[in-house]
C-alpha positions as CSV (number, residue, x, y, z in Angstrom):
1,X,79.5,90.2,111.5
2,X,83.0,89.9,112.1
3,X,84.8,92.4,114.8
4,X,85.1,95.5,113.2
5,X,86.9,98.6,114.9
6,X,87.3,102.4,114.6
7,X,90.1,103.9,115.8
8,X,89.7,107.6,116.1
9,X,93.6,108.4,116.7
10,X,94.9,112.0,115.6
11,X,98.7,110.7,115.7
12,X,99.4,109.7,112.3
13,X,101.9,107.2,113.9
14,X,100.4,105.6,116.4
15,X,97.1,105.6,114.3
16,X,98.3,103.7,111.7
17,X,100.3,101.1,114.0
18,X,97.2,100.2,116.1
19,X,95.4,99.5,112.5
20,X,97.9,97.0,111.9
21,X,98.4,95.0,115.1
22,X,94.3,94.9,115.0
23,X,94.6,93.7,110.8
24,X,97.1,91.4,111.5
25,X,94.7,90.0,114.9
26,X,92.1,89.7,111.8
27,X,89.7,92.5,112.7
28,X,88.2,94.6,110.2
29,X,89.5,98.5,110.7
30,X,88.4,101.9,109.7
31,X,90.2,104.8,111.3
32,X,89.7,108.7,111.8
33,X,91.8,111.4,112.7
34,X,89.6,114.0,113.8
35,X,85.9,113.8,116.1
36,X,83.6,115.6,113.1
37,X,84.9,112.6,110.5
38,X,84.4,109.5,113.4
39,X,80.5,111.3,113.7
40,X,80.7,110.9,110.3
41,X,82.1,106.9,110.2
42,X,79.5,106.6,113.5
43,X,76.5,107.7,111.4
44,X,77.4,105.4,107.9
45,X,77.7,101.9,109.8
46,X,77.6,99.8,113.4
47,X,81.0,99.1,114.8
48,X,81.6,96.3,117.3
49,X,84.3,98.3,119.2
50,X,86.2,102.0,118.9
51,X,89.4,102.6,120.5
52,X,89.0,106.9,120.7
53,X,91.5,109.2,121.8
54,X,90.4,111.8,123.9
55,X,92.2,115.0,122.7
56,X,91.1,115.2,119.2
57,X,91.1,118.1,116.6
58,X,87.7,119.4,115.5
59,X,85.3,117.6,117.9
60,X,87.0,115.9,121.5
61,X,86.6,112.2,122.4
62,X,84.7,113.0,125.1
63,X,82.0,114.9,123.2
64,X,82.0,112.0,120.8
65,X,81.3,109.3,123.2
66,X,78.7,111.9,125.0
67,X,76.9,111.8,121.1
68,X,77.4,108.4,120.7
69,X,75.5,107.1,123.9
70,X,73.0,110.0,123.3
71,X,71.9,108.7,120.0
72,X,71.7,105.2,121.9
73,X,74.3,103.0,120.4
74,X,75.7,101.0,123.1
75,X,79.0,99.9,121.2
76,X,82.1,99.6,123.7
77,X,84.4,102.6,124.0
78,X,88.3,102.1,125.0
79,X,89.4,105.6,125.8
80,X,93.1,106.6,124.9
81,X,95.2,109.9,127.0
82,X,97.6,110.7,127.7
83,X,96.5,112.2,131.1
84,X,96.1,109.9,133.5
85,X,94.3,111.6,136.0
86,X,91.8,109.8,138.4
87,X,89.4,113.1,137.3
88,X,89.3,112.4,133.6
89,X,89.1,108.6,134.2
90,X,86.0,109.1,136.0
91,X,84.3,111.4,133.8
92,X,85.0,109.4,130.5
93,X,83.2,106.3,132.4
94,X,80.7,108.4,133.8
95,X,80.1,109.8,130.1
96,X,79.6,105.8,128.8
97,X,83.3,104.5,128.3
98,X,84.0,100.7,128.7
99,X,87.3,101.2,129.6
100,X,90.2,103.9,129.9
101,X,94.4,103.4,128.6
102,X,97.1,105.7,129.1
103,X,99.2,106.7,126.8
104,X,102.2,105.1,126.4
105,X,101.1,101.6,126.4
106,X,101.4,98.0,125.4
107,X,100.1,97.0,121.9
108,X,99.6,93.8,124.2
109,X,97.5,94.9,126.8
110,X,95.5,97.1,124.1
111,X,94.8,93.7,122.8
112,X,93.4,92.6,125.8
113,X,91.6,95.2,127.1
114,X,90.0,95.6,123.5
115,X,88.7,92.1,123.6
116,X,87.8,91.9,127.1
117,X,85.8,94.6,126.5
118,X,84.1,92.9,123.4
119,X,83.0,90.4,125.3
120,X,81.2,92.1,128.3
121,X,78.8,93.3,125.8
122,X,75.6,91.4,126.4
123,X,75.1,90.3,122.8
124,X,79.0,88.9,122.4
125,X,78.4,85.4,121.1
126,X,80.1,82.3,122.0
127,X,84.3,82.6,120.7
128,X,83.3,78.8,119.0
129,X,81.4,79.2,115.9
130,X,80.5,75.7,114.3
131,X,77.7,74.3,111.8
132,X,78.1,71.0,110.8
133,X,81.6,69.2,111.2
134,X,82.7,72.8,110.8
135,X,84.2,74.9,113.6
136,X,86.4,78.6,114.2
137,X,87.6,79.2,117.5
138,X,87.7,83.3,117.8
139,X,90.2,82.8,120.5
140,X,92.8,81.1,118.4
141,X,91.7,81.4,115.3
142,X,91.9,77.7,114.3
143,X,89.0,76.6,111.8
144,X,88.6,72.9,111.5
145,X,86.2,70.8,109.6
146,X,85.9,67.3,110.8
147,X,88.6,67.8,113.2
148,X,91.3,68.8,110.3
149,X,93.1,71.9,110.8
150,X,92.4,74.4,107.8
151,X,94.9,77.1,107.5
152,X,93.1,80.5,106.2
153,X,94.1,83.5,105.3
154,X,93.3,87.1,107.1
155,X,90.2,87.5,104.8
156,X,89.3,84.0,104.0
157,X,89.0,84.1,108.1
158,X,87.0,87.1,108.4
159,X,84.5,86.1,105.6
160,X,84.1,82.7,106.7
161,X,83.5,84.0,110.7
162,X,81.0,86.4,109.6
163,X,78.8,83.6,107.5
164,X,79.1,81.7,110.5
165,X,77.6,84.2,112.5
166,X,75.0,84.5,110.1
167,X,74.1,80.9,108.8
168,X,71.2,80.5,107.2
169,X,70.7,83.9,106.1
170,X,71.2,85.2,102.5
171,X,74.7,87.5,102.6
172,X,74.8,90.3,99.3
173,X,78.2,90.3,98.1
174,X,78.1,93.8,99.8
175,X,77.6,92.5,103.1
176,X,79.9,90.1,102.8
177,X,82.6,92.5,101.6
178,X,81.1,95.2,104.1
179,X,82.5,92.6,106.4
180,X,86.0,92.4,105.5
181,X,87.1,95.8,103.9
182,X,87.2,99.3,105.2
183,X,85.9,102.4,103.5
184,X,89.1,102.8,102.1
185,X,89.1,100.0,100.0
186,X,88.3,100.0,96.2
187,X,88.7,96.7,94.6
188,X,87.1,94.4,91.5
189,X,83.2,94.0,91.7
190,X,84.2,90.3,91.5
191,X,86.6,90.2,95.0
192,X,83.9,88.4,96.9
193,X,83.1,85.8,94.5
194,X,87.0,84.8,94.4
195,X,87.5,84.9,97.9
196,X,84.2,82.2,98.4
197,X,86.1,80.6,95.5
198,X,88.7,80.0,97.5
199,X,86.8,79.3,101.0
200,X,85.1,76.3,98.9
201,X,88.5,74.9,98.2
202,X,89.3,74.9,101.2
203,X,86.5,73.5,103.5
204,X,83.6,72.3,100.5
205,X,85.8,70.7,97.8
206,X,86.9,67.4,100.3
207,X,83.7,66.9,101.8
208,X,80.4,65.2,100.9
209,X,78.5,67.6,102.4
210,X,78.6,71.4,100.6
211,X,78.1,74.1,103.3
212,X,78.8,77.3,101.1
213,X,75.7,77.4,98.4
214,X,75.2,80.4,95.6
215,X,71.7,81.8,95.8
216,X,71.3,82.8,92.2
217,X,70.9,87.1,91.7
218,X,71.4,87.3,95.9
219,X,74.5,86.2,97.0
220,X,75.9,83.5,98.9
221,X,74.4,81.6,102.3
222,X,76.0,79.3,104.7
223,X,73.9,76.0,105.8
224,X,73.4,72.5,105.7
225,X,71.3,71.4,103.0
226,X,68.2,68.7,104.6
């Protein structure tokens, strides 16, 4: 999977901002503006992170994180307020929160605290991905094969780092495009079979050794053929 985030934001503003600094960081994004439709996102798929404001319309953060860590999912929680008392600190970390922002703040430190929190999960994987000659540092976002820089785009990247995380295994063209596109998205039936298309280009078409293959009526699987 690559890292795929809800923000649950009410703000119109500052929800769509934070959707685009995380895009353009090449994260996958859905977002929410109220605590009954984030249930509703919670219940559909597994997130990998959600950046939740607090004082929401309809249902408050709080009560959403207090459902989320009922029903057992364990996925990291960045609170947002704009109170920043010591009181509500407390009880959103008490209530299961990973970590706690005030509002206003740095798209920077966001950043930061977003993947630092990521990566205290206990099944965060290593930020170097590799199988063969081929490697993606998470970190930097440089993919290589053979030790040749290969520029990506945003999607190319995200596709390519969730086969990675996943070699071996058969990927549907759902999954795949699961992956890479929020809810919001309606596209061609065909979008993932140009975007591998394109991934072959770029790190298949000047080597010996194929690392993309087509399983035939299944999708698409990433490994080195014995």
């Amino acid at each position: 999977m690559n890292m795929r985030l809800l923000i649950i934001e009410d703000q119109q503003d500052l929800r769509e901002i934070i959707k685009k600094r995380f895009e353009k960081e090449s994260y996958s994004v859905d977002v929410c503006e109220d605590g009954l439709e984030a249930m509703d996102y919670l219940a559909l798929t597994t997130y990998d992170g959600i950046i939740l404001d607090i004082m929401l319309p309809k249902l408050d953060g709080l009560s959403v994180l207090k459902n989320l860590r009922r029903d057992g999912k364990d996925t990291p929680v960045l609170l947002l307020s704009a109170k920043g008392t010591v009181e509500g600190r407390v009880k959103g970390l008490d209530l299961g929160a990973d970590d706690y922002l005030v509002k206003p703040f740095s798209f920077d430190e966001l950043l930061a605290r977003v993947r630092s929190m990521m990566r205290r999960k206990p099944n965060y994987v290593s930020n170097e991905l590799s199988i063969s000659d081929l490697s993606l540092n998470r970190d930097t976002k440089e993919v290589k094969r053979n030790g040749t820089i290969i520029k990506l785009s945003s999607k190319e990247y995200m596709i390519l780092e969730y086969m990675l995380l996943n070699q071996g295994q058969i990927l549907s063209r759902d999954q795949i495009e699961q992956c890479a596109w929020n809810f919001d998205y309606e596209g061609s039936s065909n979008i993932i079979d140009v975007y591998i298309r394109y991934l072959r280009k770029k790190i298949d078409a000047d080597f010996e050794q194929k690392l993309i293959h087509t399983v035939r009526g299944m999708g698409y699987v990433l490994k080195v053929d014995q």
